[in-house]
N, C-alpha and C positions, 0 to 999 in steps of 0.2 A: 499467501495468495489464495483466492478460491475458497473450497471448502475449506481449506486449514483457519483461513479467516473466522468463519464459519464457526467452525468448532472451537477455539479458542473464547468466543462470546459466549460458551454453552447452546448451540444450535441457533443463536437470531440475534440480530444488531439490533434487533427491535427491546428484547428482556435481556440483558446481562444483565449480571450483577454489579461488574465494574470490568470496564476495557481501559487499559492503559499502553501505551508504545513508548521506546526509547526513542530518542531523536533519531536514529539510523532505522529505523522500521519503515517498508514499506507495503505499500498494499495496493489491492488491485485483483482483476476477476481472475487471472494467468499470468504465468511470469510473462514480462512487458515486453521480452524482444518477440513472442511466440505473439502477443496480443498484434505488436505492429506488423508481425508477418501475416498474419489473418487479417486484421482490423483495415490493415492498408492496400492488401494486396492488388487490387486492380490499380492503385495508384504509382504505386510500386513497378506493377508489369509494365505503365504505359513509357516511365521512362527508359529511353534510348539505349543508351549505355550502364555501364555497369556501375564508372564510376559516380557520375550520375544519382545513379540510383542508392548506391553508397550514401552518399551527402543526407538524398531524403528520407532514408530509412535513419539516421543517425539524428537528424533532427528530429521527426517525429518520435521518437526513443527520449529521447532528454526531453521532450513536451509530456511525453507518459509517465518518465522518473520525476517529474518535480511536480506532476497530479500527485504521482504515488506516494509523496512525500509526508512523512510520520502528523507531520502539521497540517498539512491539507486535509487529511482524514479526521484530525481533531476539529477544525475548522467547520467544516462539514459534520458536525455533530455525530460520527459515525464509532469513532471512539471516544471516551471519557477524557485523558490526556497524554499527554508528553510528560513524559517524566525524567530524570536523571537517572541514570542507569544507577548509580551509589544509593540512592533511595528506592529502590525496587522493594525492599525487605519491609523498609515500615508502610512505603504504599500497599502491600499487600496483606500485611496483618491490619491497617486500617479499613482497608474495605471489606475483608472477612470481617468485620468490627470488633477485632480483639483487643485487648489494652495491650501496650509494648511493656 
């Protein structure tokens, strides 16, 4: 999340060299439940009850986790790809362009 994001592309989504995620990778500007406590907040305040607000705090969370999802970033041109977590080894001496 955030800057870890960040640094993991060598400082900008704009120049890496190569961005790859496992299918279970997600991303996003802060972890998502802290994004929906900020993000929503006055929406959040205006409901009633608590349980209530339960419900809409949990839906918009699942609408943030399936943005965040490892595909939707690859989708969005933001990372390179989704890879198999078993091929991590040769996707990463490919993109250093080493021969295996």
């Amino acid at each position: 999340y955030g800057l870890g994001a960040i640094a993991m592309t060598g400082g900008s989504f704009s120049r890496p060299v190569y961005s790859a995620s496992w299918p279970s990778g997600e991303f996003g500007a802060m972890g998502l439940e802290g994004a929906v406590h900020l993000g929503f907040k006055k929406e959040l305040e205006a409901v009633k009850t608590e349980g209530e607000r339960e419900i809409l705090f949990n839906k918009l969370l699942n609408a943030m986790y399936e943005r965040g999802k490892a595909t939707e970033a690859a989708s969005f041109l933001e990372i390179d790809a989704v890879i198999d977590p078993a091929d991590t080894r040769k996707v990463i001496i490919q993109a250093l362009g080493k021969k295996q």
